[in-house]
N, CA, C and O atoms as a GROMACS GRO file, in nm:
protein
  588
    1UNK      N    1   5.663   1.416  -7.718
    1UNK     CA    2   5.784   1.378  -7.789
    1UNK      C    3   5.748   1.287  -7.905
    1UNK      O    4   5.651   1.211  -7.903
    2UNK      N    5   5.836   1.300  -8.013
    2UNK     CA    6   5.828   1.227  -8.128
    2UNK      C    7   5.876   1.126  -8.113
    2UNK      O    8   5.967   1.113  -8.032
    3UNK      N    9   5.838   1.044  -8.172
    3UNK     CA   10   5.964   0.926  -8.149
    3UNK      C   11   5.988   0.897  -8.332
    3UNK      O   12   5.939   0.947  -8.434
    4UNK      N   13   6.083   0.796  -8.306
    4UNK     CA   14   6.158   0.739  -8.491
    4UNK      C   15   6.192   0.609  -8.420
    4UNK      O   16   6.253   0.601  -8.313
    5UNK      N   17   6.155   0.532  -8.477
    5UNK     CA   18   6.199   0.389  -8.491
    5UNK      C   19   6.247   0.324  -8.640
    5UNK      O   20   6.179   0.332  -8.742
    6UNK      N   21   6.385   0.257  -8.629
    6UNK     CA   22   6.430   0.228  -8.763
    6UNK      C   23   6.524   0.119  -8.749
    6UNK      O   24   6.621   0.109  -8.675
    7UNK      N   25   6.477   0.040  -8.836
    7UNK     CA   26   6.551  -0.126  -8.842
    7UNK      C   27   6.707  -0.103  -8.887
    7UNK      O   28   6.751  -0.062  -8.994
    8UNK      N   29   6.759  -0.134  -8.797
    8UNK     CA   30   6.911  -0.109  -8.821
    8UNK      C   31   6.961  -0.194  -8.894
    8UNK      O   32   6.927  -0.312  -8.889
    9UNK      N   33   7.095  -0.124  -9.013
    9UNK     CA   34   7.140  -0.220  -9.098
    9UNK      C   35   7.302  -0.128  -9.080
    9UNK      O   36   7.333  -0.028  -9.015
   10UNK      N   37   7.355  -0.192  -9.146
   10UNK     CA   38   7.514  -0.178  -9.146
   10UNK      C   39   7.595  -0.020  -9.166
   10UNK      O   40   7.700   0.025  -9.118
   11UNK      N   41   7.513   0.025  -9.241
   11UNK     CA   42   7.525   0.184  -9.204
   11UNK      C   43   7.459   0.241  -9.096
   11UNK      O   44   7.502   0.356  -9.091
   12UNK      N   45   7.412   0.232  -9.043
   12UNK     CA   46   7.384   0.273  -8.900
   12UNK      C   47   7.487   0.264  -8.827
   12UNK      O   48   7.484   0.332  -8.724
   13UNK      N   49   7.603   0.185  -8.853
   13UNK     CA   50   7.684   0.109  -8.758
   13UNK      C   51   7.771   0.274  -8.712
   13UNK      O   52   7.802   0.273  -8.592
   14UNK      N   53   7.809   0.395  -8.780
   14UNK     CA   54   7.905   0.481  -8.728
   14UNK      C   55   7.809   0.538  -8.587
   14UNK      O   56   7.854   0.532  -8.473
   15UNK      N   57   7.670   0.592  -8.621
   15UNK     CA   58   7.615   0.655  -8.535
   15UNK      C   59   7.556   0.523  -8.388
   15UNK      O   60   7.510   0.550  -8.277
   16UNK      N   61   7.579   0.410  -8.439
   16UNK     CA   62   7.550   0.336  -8.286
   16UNK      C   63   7.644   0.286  -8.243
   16UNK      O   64   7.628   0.219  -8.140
   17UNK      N   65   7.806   0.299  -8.315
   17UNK     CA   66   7.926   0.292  -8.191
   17UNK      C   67   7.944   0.407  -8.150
   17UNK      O   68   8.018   0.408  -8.052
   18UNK      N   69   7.901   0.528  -8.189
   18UNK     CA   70   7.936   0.673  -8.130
   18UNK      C   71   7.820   0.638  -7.959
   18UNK      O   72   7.873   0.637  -7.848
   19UNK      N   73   7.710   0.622  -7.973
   19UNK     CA   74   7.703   0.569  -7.855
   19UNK      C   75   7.737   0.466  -7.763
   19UNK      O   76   7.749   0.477  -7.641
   20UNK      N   77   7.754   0.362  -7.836
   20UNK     CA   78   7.833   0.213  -7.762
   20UNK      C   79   7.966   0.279  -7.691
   20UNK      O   80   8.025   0.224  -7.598
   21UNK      N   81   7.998   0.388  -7.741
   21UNK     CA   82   8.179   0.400  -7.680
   21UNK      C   83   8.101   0.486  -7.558
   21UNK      O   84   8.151   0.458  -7.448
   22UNK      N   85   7.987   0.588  -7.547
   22UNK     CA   86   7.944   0.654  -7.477
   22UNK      C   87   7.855   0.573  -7.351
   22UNK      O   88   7.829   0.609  -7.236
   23UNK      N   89   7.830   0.480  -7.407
   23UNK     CA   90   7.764   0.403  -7.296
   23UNK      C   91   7.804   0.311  -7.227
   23UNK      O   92   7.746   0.257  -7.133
   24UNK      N   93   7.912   0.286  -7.274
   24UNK     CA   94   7.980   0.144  -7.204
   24UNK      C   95   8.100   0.173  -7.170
   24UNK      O   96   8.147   0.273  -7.223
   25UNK      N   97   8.188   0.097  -7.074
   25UNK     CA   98   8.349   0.087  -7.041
   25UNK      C   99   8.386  -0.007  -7.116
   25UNK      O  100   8.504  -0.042  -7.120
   26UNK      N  101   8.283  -0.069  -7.196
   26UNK     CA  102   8.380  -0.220  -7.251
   26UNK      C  103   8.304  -0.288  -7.362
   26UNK      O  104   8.273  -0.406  -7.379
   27UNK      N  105   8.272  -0.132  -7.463
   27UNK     CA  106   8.181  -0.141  -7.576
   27UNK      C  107   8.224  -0.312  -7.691
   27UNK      O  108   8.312  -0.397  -7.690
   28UNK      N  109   8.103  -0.283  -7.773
   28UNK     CA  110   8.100  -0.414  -7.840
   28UNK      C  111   8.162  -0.369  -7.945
   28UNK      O  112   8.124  -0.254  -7.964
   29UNK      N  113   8.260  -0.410  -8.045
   29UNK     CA  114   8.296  -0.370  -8.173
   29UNK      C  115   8.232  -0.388  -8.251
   29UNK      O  116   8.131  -0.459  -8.248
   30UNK      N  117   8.300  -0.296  -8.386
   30UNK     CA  118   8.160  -0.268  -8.544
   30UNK      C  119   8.162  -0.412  -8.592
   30UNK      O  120   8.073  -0.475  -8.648
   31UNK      N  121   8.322  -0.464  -8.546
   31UNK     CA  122   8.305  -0.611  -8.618
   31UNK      C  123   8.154  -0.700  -8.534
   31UNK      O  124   8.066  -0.746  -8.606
   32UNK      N  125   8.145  -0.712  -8.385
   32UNK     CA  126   8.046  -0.770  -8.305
   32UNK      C  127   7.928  -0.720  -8.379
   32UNK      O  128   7.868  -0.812  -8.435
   33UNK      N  129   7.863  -0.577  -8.401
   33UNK     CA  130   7.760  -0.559  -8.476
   33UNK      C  131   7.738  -0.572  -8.582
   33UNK      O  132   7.623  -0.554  -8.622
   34UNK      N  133   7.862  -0.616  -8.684
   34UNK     CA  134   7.817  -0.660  -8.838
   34UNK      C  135   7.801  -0.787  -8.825
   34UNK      O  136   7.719  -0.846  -8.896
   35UNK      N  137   7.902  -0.872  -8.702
   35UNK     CA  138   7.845  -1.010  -8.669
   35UNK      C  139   7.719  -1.043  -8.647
   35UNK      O  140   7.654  -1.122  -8.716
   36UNK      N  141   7.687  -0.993  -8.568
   36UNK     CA  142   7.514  -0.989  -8.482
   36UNK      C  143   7.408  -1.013  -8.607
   36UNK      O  144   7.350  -1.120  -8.625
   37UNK      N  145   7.386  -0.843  -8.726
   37UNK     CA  146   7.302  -0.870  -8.798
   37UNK      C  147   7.307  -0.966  -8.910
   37UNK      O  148   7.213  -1.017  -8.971
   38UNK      N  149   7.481  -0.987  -8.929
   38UNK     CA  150   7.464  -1.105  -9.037
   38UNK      C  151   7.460  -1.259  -9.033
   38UNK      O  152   7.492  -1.351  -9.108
   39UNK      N  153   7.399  -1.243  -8.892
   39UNK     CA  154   7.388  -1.402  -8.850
   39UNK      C  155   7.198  -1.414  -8.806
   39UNK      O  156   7.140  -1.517  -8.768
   40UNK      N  157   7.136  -1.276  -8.826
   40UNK     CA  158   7.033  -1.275  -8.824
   40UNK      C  159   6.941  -1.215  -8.711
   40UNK      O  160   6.818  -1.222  -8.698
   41UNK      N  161   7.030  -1.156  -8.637
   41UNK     CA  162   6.995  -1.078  -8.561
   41UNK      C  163   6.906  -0.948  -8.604
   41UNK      O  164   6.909  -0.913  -8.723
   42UNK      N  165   6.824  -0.870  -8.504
   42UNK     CA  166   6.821  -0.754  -8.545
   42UNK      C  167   6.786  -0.665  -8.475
   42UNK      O  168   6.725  -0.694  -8.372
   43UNK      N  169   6.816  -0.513  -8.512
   43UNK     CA  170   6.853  -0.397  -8.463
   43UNK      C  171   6.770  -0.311  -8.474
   43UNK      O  172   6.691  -0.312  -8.568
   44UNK      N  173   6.767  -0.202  -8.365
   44UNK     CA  174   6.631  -0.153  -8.415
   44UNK      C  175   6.727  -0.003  -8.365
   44UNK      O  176   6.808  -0.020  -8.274
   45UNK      N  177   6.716   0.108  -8.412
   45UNK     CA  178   6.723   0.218  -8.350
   45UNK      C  179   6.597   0.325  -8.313
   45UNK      O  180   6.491   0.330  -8.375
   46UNK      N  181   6.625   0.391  -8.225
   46UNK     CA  182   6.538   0.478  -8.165
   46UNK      C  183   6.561   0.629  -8.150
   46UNK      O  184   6.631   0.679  -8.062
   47UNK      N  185   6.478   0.716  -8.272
   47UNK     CA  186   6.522   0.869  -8.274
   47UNK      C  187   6.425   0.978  -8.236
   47UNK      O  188   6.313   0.956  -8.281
   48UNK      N  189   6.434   1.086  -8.171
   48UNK     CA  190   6.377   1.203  -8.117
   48UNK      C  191   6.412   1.326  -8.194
   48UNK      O  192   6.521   1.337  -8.249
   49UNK      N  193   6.359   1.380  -8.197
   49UNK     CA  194   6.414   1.525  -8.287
   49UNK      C  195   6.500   1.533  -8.398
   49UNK      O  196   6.582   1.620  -8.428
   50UNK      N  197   6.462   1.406  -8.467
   50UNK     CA  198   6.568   1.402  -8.582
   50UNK      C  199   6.736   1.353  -8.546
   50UNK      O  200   6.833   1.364  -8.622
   51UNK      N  201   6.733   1.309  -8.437
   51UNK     CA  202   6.873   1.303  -8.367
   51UNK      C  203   6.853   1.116  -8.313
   51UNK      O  204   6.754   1.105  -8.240
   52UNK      N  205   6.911   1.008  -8.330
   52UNK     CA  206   6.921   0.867  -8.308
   52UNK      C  207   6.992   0.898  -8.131
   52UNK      O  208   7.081   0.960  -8.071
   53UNK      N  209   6.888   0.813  -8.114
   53UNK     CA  210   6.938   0.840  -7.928
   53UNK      C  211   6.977   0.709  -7.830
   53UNK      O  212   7.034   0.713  -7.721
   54UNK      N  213   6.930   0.593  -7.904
   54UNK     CA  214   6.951   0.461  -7.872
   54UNK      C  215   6.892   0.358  -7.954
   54UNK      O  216   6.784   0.365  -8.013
   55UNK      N  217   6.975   0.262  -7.950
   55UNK     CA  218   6.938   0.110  -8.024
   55UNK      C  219   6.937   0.013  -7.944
   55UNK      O  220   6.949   0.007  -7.822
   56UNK      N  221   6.913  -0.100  -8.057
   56UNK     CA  222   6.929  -0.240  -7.953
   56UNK      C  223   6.917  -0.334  -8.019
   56UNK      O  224   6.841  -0.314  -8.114
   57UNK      N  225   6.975  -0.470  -8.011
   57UNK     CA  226   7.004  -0.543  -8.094
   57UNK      C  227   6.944  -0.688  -8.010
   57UNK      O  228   6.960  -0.726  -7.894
   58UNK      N  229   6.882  -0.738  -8.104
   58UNK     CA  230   6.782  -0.870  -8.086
   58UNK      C  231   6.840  -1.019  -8.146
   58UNK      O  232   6.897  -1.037  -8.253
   59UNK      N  233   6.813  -1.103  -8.058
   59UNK     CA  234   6.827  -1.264  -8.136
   59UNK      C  235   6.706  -1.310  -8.120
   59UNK      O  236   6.649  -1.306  -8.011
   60UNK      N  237   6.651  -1.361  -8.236
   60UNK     CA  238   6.531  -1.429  -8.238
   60UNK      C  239   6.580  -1.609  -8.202
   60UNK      O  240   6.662  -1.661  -8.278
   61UNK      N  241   6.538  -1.670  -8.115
   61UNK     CA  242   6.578  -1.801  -8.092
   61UNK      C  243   6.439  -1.917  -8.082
   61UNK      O  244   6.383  -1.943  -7.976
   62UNK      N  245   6.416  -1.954  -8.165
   62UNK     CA  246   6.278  -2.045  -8.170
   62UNK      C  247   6.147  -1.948  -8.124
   62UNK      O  248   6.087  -1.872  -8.200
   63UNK      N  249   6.116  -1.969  -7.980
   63UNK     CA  250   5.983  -1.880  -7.965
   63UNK      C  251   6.066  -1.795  -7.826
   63UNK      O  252   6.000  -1.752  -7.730
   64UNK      N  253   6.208  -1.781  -7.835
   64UNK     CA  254   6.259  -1.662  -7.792
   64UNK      C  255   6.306  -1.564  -7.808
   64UNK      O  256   6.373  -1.566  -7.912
   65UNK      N  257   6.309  -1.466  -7.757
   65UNK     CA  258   6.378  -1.317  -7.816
   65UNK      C  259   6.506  -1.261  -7.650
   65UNK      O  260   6.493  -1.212  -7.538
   66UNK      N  261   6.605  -1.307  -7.732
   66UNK     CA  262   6.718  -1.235  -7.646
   66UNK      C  263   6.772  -1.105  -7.668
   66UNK      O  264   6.808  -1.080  -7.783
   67UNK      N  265   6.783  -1.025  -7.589
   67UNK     CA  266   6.833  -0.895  -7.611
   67UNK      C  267   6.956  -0.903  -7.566
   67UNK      O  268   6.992  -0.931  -7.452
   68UNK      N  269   7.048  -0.866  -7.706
   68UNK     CA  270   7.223  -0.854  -7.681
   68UNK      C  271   7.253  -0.747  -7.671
   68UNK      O  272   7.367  -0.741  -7.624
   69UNK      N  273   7.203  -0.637  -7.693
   69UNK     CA  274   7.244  -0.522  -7.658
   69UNK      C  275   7.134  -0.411  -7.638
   69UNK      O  276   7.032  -0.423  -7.704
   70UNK      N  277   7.144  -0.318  -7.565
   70UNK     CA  278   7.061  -0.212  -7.565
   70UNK      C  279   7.107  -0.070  -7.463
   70UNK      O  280   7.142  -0.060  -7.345
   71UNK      N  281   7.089   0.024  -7.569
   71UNK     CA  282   7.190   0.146  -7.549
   71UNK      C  283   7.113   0.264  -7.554
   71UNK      O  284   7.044   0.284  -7.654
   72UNK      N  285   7.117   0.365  -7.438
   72UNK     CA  286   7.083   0.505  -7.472
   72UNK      C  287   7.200   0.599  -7.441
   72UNK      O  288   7.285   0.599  -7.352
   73UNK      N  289   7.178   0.671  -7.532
   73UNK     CA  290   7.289   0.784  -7.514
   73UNK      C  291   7.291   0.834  -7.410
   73UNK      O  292   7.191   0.903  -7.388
   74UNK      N  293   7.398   0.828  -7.296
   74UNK     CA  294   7.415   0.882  -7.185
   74UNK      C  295   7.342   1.025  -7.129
   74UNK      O  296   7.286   1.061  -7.025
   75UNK      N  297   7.382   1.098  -7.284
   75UNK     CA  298   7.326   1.232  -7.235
   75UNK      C  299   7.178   1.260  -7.257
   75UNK      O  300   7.124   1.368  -7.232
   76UNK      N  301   7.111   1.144  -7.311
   76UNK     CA  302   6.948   1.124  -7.357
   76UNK      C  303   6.872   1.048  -7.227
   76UNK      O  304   6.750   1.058  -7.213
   77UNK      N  305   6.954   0.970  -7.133
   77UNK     CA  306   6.928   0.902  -7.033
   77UNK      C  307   6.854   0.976  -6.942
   77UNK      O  308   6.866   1.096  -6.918
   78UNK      N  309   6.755   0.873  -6.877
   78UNK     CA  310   6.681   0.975  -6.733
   78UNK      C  311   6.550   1.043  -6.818
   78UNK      O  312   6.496   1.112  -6.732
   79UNK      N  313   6.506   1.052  -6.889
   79UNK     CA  314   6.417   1.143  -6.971
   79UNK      C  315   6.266   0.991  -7.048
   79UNK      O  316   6.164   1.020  -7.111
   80UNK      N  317   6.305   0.874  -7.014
   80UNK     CA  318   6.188   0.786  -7.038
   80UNK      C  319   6.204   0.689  -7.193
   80UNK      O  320   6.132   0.603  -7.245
   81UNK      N  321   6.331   0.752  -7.231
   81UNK     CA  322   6.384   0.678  -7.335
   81UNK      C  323   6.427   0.535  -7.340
   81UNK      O  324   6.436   0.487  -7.453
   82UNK      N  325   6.446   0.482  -7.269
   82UNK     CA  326   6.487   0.335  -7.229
   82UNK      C  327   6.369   0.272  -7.250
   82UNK      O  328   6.354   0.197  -7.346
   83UNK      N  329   6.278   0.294  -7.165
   83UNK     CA  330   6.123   0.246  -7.097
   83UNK      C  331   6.076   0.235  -7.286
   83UNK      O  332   6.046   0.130  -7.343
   84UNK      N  333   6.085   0.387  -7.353
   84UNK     CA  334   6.018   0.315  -7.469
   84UNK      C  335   6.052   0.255  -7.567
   84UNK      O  336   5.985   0.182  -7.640
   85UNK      N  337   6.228   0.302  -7.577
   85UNK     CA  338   6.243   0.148  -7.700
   85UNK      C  339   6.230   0.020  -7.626
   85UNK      O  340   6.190  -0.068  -7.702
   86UNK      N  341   6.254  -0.031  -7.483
   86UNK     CA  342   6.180  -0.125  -7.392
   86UNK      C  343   6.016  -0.159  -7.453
   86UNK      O  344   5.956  -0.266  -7.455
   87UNK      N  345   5.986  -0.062  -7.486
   87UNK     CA  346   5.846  -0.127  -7.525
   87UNK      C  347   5.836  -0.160  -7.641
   87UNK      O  348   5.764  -0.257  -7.667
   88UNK      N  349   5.888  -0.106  -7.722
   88UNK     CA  350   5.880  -0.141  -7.884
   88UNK      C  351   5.956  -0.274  -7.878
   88UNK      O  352   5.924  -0.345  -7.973
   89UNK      N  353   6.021  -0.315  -7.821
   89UNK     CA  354   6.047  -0.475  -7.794
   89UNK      C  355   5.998  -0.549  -7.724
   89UNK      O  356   6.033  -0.665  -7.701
   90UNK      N  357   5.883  -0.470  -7.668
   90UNK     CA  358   5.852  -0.564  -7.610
   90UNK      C  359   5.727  -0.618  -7.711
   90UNK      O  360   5.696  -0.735  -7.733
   91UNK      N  361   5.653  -0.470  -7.777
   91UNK     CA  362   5.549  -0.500  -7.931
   91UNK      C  363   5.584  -0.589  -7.995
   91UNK      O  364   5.505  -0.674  -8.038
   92UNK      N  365   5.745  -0.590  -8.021
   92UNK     CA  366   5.784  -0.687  -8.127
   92UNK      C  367   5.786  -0.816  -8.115
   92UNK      O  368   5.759  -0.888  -8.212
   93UNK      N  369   5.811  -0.858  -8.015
   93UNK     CA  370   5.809  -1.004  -7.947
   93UNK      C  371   5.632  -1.033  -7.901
   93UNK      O  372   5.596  -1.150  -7.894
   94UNK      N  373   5.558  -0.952  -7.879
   94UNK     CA  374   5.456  -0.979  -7.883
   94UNK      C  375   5.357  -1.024  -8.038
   94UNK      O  376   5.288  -1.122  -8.067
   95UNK      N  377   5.393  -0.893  -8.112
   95UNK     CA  378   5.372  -0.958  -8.248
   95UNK      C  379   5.389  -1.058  -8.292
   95UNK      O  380   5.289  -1.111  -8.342
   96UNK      N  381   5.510  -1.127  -8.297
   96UNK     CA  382   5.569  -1.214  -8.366
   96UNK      C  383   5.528  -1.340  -8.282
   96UNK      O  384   5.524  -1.448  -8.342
   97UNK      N  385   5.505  -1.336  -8.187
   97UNK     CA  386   5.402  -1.465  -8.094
   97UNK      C  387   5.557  -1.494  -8.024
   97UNK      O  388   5.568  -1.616  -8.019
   98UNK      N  389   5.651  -1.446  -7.981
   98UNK     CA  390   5.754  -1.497  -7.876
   98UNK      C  391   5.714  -1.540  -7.770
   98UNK      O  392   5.631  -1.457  -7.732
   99UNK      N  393   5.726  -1.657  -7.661
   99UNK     CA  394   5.698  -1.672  -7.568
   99UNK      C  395   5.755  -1.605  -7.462
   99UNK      O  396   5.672  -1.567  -7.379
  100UNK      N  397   5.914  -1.569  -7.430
  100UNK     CA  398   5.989  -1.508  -7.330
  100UNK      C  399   6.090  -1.411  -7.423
  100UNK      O  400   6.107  -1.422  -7.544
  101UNK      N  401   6.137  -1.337  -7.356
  101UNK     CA  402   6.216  -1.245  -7.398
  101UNK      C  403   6.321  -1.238  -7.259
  101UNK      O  404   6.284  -1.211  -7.145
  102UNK      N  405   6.467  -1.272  -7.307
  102UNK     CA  406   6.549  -1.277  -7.191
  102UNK      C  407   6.667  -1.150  -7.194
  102UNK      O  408   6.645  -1.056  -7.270
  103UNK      N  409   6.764  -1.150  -7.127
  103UNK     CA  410   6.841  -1.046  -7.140
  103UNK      C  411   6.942  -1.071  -7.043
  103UNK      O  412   6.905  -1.151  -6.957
  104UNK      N  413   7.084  -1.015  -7.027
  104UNK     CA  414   7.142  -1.010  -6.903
  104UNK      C  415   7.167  -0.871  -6.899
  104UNK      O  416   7.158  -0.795  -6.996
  105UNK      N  417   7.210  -0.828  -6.737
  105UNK     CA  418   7.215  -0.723  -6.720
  105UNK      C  419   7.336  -0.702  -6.585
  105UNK      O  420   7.312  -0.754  -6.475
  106UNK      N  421   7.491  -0.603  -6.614
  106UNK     CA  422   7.585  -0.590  -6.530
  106UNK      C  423   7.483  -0.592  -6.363
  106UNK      O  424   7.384  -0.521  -6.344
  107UNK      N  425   7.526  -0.667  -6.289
  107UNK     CA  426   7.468  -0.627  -6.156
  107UNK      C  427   7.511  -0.499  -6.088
  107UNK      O  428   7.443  -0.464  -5.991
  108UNK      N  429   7.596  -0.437  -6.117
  108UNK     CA  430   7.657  -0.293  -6.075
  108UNK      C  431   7.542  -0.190  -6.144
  108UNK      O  432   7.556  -0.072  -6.112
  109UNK      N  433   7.416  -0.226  -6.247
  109UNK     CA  434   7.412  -0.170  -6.341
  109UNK      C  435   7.210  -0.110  -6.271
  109UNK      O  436   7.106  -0.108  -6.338
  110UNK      N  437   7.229  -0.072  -6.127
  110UNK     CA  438   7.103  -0.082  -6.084
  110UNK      C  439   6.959  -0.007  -6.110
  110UNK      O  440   6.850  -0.030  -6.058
  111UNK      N  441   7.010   0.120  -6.239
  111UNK     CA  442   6.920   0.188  -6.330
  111UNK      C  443   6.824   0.096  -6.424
  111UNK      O  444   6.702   0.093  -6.437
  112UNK      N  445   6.968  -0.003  -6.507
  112UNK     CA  446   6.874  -0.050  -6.606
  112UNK      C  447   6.813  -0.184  -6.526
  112UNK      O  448   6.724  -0.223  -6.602
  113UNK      N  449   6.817  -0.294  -6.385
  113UNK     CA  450   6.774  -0.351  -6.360
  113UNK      C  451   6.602  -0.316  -6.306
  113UNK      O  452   6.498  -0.380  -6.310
  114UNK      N  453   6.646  -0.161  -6.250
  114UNK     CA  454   6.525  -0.162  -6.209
  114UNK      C  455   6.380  -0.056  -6.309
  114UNK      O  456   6.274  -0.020  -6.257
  115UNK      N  457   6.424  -0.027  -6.466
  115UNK     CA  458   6.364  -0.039  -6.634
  115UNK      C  459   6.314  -0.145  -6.627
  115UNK      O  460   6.192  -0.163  -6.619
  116UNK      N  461   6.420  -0.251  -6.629
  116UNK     CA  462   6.365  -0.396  -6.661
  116UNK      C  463   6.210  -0.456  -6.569
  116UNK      O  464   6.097  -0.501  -6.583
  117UNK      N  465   6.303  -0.418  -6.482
  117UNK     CA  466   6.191  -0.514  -6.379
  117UNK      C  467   5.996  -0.422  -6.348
  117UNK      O  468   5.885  -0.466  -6.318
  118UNK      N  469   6.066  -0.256  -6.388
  118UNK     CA  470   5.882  -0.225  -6.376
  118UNK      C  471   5.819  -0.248  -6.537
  118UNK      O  472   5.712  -0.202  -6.575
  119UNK      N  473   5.938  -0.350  -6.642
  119UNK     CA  474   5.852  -0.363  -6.728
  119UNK      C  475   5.813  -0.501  -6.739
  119UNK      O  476   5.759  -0.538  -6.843
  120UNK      N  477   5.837  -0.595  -6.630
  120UNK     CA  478   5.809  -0.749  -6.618
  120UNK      C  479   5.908  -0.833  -6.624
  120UNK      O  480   5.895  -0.955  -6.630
  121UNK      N  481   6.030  -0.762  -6.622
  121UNK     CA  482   6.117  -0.880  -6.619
  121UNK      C  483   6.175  -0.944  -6.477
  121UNK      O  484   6.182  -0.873  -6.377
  122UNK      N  485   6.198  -1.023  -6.476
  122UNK     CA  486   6.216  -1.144  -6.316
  122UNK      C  487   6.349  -1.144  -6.303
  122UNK      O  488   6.393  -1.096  -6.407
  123UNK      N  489   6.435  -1.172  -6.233
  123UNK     CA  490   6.568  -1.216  -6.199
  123UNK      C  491   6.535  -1.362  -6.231
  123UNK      O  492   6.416  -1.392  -6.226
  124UNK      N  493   6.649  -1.481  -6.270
  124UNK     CA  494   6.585  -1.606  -6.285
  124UNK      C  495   6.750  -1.670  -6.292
  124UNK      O  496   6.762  -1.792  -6.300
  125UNK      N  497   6.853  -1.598  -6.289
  125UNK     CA  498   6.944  -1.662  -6.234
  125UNK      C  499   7.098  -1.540  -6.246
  125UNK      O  500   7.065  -1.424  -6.268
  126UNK      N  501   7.215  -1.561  -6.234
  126UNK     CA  502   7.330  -1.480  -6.281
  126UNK      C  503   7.447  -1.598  -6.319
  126UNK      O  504   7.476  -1.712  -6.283
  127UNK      N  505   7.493  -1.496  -6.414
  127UNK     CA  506   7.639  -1.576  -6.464
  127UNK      C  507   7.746  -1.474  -6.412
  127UNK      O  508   7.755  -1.352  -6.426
  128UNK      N  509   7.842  -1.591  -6.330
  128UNK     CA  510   7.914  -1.544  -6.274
  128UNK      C  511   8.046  -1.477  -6.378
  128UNK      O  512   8.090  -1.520  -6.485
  129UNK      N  513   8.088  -1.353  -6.296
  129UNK     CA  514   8.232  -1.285  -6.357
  129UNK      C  515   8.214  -1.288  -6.554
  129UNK      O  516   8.298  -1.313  -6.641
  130UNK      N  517   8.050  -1.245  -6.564
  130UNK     CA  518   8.009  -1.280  -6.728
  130UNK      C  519   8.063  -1.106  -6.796
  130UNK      O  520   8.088  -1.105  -6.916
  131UNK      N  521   8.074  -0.998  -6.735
  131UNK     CA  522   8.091  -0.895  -6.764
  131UNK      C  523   8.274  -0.857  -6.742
  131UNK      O  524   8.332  -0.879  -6.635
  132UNK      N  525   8.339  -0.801  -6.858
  132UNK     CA  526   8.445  -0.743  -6.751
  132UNK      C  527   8.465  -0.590  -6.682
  132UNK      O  528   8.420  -0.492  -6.742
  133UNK      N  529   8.525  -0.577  -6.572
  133UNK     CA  530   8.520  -0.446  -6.546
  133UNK      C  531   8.674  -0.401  -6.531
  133UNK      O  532   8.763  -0.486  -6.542
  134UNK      N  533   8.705  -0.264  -6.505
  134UNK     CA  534   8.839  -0.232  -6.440
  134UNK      C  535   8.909  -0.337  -6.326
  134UNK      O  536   8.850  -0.345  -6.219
  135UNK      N  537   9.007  -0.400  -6.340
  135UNK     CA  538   9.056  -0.471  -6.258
  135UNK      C  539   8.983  -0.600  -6.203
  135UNK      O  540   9.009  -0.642  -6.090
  136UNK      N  541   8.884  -0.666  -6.292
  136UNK     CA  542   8.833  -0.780  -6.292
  136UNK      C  543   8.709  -0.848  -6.358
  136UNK      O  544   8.705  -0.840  -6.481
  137UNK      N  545   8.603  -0.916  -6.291
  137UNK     CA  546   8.546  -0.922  -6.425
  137UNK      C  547   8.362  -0.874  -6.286
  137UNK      O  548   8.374  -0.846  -6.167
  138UNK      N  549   8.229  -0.880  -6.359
  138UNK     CA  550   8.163  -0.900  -6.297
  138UNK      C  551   8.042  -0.933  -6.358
  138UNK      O  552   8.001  -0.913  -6.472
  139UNK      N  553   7.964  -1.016  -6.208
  139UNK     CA  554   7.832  -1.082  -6.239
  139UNK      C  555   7.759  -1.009  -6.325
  139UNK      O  556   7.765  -0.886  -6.332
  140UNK      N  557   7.662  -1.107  -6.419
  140UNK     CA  558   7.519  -1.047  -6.492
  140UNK      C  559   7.410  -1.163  -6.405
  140UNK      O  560   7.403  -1.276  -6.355
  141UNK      N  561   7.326  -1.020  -6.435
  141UNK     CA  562   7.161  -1.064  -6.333
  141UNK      C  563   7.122  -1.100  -6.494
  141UNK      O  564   7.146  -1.021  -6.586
  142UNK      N  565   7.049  -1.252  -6.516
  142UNK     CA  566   6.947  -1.300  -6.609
  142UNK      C  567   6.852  -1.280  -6.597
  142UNK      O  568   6.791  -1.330  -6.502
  143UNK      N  569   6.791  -1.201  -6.685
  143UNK     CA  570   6.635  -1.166  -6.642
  143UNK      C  571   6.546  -1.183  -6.760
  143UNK      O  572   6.571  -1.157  -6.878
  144UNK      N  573   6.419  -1.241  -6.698
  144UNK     CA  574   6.327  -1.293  -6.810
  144UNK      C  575   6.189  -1.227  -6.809
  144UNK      O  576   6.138  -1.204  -6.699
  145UNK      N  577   6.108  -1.184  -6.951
  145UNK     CA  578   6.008  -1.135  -6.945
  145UNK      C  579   5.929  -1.230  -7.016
  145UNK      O  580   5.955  -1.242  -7.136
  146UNK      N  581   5.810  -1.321  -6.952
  146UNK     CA  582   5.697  -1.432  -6.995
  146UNK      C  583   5.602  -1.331  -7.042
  146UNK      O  584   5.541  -1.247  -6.976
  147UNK      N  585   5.600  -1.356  -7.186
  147UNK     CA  586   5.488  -1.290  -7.285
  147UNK      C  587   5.371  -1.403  -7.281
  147UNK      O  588   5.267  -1.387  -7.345
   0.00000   0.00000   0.00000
């Protein structure tokens, strides 16, 4: 497989809410992603066959790197796509000399906890009722990867 990697900027924004609405019950708005990069965030997308299949959106915080979002197209899922834009963040934070790279993750959400964790990331605490769901709200697992 090919891969495409490409630094996301504000036109990107139609083709990565067409997945945000596909991947989530309780997607982030275009306003949240024009917020994100113009406060200095950044975005990276991830393409196969000429076709954008998932992104993900980064905060650089002193010698940390938080991941605010990260998305594969439902119907691209299961096939090893996660695992590698997972790694190209994880290159990037290595490059750039980051010490940890953190993230939260829905606890209902036991696919992408257990991505995370065969790529080094720890459980290290949860915020309670931090997610909402149908008829209430629910926990995120904090999970940290020590570069």
């Amino acid at each position: 497989m090919t891969f495409r990697f490409e630094k996301m900027s504000e036109q990107h924004l139609p083709i990565v809410m067409s997945i945000e609405k596909l991947a989530f019950t309780h997607p982030w708005s275009v306003q949240n992603f024009k917020d994100s990069l113009r406060s200095g965030s950044i975005g990276f997308l991830l393409g196969v066959a000429g076709q954008w299949v998932g992104y993900t959106v980064l905060m650089p915080v002193i010698d940390e790197l938080h991941i605010l979002n990260f998305a594969i197209d439902p119907k691209e899922q299961h096939k090893g796509l996660g695992k590698r834009l997972l790694s190209l963040v994880i290159e990037f934070a290595v490059d750039r000399h980051f010490k940890d790279i953190y993230l939260e993750v829905r606890q209902s959400n036991v696919i992408a906890s257990g991505l995370y964790q065969t790529q080094g990331f720890v459980e290290i605490g949860r915020r309670k009722g931090y997610y909402p769901v149908v008829g209430g709200r629910e926990d995120a697992i904090v999970m940290r990867k020590n570069l």
